[in-house]
DOFI-159396 format. One record per atom (N, C-alpha, C): residue in one letter; x, y negated, z negated. Coordinates in pm, whole numbers, plus 32768, in hexadecimal, padded with zeros to 4 digits. Atoms other than C-alpha are relative to their C-alpha. Layout:
BEGIN
aXYZ...
END
This chain:
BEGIN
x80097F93805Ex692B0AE09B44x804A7FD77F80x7FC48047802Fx696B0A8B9A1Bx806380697FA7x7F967FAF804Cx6A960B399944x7FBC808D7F86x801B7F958053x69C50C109846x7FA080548067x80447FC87F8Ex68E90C8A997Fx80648061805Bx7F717F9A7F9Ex6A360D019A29x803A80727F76x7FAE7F9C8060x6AB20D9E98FDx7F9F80977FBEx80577F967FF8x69750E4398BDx7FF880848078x801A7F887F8Bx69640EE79A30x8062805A8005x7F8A7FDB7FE0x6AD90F0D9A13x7FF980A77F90x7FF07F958056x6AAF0FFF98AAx7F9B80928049x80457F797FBBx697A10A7998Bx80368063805Ax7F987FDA7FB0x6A5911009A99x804380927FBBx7F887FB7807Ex6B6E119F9987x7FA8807A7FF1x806E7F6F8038x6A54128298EDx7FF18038805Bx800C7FA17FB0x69E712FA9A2Bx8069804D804Fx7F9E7FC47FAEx6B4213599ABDx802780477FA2x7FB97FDA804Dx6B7813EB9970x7FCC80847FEBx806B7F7A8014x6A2914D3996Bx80598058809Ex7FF17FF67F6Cx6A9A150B9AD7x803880687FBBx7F527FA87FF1x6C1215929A7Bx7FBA80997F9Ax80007FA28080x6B8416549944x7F748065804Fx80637FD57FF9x6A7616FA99F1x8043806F8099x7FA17FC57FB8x6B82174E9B10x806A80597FC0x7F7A7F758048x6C8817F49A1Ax7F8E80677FF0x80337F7A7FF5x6B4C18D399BEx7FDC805B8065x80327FB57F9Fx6ADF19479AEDx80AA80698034x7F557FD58024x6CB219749B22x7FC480817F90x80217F758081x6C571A6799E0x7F828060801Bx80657FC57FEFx6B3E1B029A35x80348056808Ax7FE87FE07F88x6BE21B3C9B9Fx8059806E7FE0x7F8C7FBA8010x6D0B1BCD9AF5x7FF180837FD6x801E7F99805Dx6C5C1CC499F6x7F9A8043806Bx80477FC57F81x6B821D379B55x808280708025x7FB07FDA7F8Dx6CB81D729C16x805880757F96x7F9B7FC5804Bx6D731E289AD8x7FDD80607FCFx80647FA48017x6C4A1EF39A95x7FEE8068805Dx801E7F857FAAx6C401F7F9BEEx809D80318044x7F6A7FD97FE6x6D9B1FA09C01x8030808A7F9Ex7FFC7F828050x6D8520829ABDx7FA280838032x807C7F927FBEx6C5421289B44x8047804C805Bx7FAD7FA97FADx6D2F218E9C83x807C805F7FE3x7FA77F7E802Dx6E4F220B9BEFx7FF380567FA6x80517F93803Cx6DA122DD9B14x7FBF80698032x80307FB17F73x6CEF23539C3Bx805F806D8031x7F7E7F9E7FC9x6E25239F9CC1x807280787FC9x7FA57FA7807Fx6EBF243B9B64x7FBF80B38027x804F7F6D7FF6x6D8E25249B83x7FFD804A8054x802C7FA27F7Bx6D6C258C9CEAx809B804F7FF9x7F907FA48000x6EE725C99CBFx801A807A7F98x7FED7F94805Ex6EE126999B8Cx7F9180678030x807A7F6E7FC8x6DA527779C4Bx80558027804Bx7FBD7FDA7F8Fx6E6E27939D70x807A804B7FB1x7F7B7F9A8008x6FCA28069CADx7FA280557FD6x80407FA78062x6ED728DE9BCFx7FA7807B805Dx80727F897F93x6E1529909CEEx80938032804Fx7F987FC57FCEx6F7429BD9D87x805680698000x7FBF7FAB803Cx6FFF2A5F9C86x7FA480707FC5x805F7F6C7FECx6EC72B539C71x800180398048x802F7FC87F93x6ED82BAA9D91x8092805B8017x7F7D7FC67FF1x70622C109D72x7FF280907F97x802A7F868061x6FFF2CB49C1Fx7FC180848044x806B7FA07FCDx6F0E2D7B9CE0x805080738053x7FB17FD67FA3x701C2DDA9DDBx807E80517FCFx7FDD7FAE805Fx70E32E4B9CA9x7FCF809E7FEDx804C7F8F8029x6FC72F319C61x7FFD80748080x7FF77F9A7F5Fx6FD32FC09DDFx8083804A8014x7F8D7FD47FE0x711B2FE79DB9x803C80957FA5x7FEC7F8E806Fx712630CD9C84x7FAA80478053x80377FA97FBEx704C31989D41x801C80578051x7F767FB27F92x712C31E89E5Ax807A80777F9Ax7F9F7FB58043x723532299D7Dx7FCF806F7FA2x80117F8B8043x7167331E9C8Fx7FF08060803Fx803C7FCB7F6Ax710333D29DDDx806A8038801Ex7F887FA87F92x727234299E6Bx7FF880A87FCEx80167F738010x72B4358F9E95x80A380027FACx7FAA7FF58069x741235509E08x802E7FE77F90x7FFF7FEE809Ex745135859CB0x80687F747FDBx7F9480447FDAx759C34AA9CE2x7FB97F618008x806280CC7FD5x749A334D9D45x7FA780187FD3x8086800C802Cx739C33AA9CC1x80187F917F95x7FE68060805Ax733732979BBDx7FBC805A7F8Ex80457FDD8096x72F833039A3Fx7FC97FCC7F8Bx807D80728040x71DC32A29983x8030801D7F65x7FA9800C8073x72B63291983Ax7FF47F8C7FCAx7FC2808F808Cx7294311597E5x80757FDC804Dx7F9E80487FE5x73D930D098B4x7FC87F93805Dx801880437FA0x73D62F92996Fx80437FF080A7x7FAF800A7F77x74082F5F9AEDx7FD37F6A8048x7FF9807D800Ax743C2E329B52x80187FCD80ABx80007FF37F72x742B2DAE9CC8x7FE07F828037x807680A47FD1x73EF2C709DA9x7FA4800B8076x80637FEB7F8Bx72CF2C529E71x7FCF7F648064x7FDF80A17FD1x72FD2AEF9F41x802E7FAF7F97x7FB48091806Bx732D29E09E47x7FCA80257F77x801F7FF58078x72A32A989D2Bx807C80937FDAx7FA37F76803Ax73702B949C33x7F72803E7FC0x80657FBD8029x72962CA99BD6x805A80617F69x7FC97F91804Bx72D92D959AB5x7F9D805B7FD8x80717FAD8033x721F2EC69A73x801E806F7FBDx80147F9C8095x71CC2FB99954x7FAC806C8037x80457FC68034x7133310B9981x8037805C7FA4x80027FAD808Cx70DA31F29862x7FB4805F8036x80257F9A7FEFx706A333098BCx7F8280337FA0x80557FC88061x6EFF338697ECx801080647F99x7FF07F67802Ax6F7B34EA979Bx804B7FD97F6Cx7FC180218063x7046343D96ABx7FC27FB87F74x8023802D8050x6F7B337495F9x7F7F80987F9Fx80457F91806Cx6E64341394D8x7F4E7FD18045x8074801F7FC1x6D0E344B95A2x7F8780097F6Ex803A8003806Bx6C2733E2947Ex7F8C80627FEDx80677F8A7FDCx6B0E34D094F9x8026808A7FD8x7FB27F688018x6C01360A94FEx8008800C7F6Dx7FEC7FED8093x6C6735BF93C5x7F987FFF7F85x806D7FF28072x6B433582931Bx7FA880637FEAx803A7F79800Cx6A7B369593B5x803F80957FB4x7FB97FA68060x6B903777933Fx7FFD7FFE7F8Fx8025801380C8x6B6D370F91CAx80C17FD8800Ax7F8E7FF87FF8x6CE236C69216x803F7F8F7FB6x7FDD808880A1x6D0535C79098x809C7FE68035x7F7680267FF4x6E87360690AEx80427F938065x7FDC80687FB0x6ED9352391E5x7FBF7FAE7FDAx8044806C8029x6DDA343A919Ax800A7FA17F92x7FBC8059807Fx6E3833E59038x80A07FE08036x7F64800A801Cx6FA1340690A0x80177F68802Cx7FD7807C7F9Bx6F6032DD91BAx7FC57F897FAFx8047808B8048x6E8D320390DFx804F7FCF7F6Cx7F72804D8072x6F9B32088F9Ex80627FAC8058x7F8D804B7FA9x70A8319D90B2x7FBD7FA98016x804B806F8009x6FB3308C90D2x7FC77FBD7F8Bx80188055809Ax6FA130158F8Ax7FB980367F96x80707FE1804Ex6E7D30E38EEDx806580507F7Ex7FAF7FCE8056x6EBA319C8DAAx7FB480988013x80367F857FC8x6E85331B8DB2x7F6A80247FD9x80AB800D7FE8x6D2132EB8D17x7FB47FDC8059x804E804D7FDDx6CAA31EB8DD2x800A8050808Fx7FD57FAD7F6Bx6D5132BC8F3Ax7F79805B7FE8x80837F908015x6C6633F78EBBx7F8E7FEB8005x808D802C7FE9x6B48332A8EAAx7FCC7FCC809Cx8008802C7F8Ax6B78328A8FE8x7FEE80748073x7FFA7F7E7F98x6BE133DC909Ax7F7B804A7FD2x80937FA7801Ax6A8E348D8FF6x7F8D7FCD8070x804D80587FC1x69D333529073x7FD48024808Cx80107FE07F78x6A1D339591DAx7FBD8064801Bx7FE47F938020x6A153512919Cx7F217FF08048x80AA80387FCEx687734979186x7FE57FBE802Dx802480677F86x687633A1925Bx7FD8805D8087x801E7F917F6Ax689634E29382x7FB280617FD8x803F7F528013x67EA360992F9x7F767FEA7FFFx80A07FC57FFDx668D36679339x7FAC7FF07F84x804A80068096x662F367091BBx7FEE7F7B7F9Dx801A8086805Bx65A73585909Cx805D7FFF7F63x7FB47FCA808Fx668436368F9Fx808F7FDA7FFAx7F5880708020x679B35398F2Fx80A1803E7FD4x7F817FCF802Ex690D35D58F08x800A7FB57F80x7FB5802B8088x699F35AF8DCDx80637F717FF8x7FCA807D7FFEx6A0E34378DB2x7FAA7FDA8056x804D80357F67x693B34118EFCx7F957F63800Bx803780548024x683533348F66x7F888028806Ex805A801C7F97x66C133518FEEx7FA77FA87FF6x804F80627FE5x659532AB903Cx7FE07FAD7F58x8032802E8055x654532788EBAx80777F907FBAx7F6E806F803Ax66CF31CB8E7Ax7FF97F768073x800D80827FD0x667130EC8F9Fx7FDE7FC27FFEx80B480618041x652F304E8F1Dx801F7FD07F6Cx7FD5802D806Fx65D030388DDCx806F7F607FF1x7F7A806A7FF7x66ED2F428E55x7FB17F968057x8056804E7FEAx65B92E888F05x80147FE28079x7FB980177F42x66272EF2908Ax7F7080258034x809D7FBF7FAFx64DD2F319169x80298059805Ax7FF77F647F98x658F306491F3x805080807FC4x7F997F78804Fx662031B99182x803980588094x7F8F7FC47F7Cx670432B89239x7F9A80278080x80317FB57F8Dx66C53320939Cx7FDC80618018x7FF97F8C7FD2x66D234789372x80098025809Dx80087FF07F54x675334A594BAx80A97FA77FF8x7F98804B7FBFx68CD345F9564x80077F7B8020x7FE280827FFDx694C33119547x7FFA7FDD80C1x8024801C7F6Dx6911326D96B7x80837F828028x7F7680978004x6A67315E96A2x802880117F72x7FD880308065x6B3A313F95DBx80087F9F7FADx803380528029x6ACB2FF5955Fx7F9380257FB1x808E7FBD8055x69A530BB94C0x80297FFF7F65x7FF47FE8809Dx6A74312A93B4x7FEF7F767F8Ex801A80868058x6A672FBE931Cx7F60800B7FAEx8056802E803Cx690B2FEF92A4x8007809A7FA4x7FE57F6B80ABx694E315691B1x802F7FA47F8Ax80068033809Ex692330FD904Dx807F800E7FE1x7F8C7FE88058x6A7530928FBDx80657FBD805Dx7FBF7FFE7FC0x6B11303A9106x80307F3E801Fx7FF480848015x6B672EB59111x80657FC4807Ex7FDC80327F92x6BC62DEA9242x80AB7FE08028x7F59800D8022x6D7A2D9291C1x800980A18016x7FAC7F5C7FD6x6D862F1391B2x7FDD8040807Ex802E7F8D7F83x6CC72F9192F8x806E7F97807Ax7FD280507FB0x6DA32E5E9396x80AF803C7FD6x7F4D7FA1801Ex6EF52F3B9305x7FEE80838029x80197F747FBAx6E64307D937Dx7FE38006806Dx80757FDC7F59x6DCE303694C6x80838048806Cx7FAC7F827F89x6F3C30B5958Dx802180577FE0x80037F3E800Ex6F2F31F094E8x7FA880378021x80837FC57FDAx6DF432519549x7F988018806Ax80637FEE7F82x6D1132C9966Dx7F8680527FD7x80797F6F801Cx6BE933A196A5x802080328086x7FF97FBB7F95x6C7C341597E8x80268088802Ax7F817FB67FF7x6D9834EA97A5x7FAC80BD7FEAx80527FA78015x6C90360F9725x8073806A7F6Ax7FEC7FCA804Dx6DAF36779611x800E7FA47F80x7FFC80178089x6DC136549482x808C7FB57FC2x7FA680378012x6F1536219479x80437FBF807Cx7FD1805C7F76x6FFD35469569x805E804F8014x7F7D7FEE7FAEx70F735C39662x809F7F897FE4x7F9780458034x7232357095BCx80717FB0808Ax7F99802F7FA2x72F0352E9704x7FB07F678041x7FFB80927FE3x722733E79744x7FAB7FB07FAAx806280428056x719233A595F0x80627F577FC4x7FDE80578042x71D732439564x800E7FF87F52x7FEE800B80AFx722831BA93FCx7FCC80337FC4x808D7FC08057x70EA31DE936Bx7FDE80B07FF0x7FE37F5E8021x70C2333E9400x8037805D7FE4x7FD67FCA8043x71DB33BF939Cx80247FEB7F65x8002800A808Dx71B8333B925Dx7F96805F7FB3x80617F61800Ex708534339258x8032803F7FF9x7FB67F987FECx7151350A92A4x805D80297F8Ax7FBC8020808Ax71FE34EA9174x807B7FB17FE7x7FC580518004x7314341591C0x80227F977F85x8041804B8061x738A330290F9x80127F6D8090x801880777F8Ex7379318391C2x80A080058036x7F567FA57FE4x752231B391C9x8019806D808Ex7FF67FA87FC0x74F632F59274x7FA27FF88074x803E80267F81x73F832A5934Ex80507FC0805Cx7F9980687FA4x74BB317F93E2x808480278026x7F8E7FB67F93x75E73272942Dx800280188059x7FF27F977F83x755C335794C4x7FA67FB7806Dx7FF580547F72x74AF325695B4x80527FD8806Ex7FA2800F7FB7x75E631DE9602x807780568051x7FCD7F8B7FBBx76743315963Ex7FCF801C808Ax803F7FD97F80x758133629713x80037FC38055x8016805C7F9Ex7556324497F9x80937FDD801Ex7FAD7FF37FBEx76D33268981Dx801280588063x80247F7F7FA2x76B033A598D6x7FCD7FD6809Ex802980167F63x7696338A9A5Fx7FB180528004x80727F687FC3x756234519ADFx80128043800Ax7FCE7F9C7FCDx7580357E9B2Ex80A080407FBDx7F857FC38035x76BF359E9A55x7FE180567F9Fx80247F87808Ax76CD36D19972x80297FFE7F89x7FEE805D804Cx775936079860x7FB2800C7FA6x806E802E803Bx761335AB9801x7F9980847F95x801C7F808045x75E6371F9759x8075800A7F79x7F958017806Cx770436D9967Bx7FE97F7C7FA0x802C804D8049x765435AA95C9x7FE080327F75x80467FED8076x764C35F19457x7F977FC77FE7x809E80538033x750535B493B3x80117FDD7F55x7FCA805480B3x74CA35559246x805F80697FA9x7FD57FAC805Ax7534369B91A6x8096803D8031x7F867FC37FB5x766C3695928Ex804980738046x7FF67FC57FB0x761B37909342x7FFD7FD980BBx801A802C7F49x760B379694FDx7F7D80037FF8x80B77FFB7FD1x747D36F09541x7FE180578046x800480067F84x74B0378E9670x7F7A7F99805Dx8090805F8003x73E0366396F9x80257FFA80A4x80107FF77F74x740B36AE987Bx7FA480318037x80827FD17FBEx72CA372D989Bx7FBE7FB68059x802780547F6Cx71E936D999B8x7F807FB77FB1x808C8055803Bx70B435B9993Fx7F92803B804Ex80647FE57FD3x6F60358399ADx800C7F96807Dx801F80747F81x6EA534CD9ABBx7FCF7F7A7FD1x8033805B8042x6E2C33AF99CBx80787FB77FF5x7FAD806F8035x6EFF325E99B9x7FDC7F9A7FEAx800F8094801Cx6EF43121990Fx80937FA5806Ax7FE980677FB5x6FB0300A99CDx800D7F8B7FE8x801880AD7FFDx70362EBF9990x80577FE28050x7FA9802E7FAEx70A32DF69A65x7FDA7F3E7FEAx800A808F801Cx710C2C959A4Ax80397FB2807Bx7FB0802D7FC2x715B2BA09B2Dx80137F6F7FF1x7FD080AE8015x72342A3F9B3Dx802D7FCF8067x7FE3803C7FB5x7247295D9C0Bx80AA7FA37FEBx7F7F803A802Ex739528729C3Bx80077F727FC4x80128095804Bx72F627349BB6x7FC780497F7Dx805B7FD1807Fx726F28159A7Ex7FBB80487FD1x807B7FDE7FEAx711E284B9AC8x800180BA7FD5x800D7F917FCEx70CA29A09A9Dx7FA580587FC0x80557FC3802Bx6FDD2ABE9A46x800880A47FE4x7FE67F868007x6F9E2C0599D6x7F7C802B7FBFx807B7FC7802Ax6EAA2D1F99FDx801B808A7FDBx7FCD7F8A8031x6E8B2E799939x7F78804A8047x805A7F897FEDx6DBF2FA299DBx800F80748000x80097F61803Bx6D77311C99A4x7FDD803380AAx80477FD07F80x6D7C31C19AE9x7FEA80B08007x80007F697FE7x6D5833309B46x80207FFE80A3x7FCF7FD17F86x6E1933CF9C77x7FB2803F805Bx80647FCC7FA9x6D53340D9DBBx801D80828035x7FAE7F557FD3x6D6835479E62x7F9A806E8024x80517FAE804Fx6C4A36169DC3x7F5F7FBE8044x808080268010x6AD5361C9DD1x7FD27F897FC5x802D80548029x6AA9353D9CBFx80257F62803Ax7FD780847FAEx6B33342C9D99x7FE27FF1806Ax80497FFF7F7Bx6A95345F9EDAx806F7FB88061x7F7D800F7F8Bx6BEE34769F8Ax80877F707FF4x7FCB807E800Ex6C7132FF9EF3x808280327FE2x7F7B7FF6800Fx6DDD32EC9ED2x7FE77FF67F58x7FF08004809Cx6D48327F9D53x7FBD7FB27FF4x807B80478022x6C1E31FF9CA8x80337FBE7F9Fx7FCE80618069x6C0D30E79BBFx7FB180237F6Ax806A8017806Fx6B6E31569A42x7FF77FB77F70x7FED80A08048x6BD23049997Fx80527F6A802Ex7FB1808B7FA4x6C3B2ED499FBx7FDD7F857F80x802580778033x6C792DAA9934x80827F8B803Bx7FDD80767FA5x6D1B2C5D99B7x80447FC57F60x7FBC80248059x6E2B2BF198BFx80117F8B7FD7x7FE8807C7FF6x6EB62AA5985Cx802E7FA2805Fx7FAA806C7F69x6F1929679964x80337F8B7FB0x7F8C805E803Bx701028909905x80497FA1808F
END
């Protein structure tokens, strides 16, 4: 063999152990970005199934929140009973902390009552405390005013079918009782930032014009004529008060007189209830229930007529 014959086979050799190695690190890379891919894939898997699992956990505690206010609105003593004021009660239910909110309907401003009544004064009062100016309130409160009534004949500021076609909506008022309170969002004038600052003053359950001062919130007693100051006193007044304490008749109101706000509510409650878990996790749902008992409940301890499923975190 002669020397450039060896040196030739020898450089062939080289090349092929070289394609070899280089063709071996890719498959190494290719192996790696497999294995790192389904390594992300799984614990992602696992991020998710765990965040369903805390998240259905803590619905299910929330929920148990909501059973629980139930009981407690239910006792026969005045003393435990729980009060749908807005105070919080706070409780653990295995490994979750719950906290729950009711608000009593009676308190809030049933938009129906009030509108059927022609009842402007609360209505403007609650929509200035919300930013409006006393024009723009009057127009808004007319608006509704025709949004419920039977007729085509527009209140003064108002709005009917011919102001809705004008602003280029393919619908005019209902004539006819709002059906949710979410309705009100589509009355001429009414804009999604403000029905999202009014929505916990307001029901269509409660069946009155004005709110029951003994478990009205900010807003409604800012209807009420309040100013935001005085509202937030006399909350705190109130929700100092033990149940059943007679105290709660000695609460000045705005004009510093006694509310007397120990009156008895309705059967309508809103409901929140939140719950957290101890790694975080946690959820919260708000619903409108009504107290069983009665006919209209066909014996239930308490029907559900509004439900929505809050944020999970």
């Amino acid at each position: 063999m002669t020397p450039c014959s060896f040196r030739s086979r020898w450089t062939l050799r080289a090349r092929q152990r070289g394609i070899a190695f280089v063709l071996v690190l890719w498959v190494i890379a290719m192996l790696s970005i497999l294995l790192g891919s389904f390594a992300v894939m799984a614990r992602t898997e696992n991020l998710q199934a765990r965040h369903l699992f805390d998240t259905t956990q803590a619905r299910y505690a929330a929920e148990a929140g909501l059973n629980l206010a139930v009981f407690g609105l239910r006792k026969s003593d005045p003393a435990a009973r729980w009060v749908g004021d807005g105070r919080p009660y706070r409780f653990m239910f295995g490994d979750a902390e719950i906290e729950v909110r009711v608000h009593d309907d009676s308190g809030k401003i049933d938009i129906n009552a009030a509108a059927q009544s022609g009842n402007t004064a609360t209505l403007m009062n609650l929509f200035t405390a919300r930013g409006l100016d006393e024009e723009q309130a009057a127009a808004l409160a007319a608006a509704m005013i025709d949004w419920v009534d039977p007729d085509d004949l527009a209140q003064p500021g108002g709005a009917e079918i011919d102001d809705y076609e004008a602003v280029g909506l393919s619908y005019g008022p209902k004539n006819a009782p709002f059906d949710t309170v979410s309705e009100l969002q589509q009355v001429l004038g009414m804009t999604y930032e403000l029905y999202t600052r009014l929505e916990p003053a307001i029901t269509i359950y409660s069946g009155r014009p004005d709110p029951n001062l003994a478990y009205a919130g900010v807003e409604a007693l800012m209807a009420a004529g309040c100013t935001e100051e005085q509202a937030d006193l006399i909350i705190t007044l109130r929700q100092s008060v033990p149940p059943g304490d007679p105290a709660a008749a000695e609460i000045p109101g705005c004009d510093g007189n006694p509310m007397n706000v120990a009156g008895g509510g309705g059967l309508t409650y809103s409901v929140e209830s939140r719950a957290k878990l101890r790694n975080g996790a946690s959820t919260t749902l708000d619903a409108t229930i009504r107290m069983g008992g009665g006919v209209n409940t066909a014996g239930r301890p308490f029907v559900i007529l509004r439900w929505r499923d809050g944020e999970n975190s």
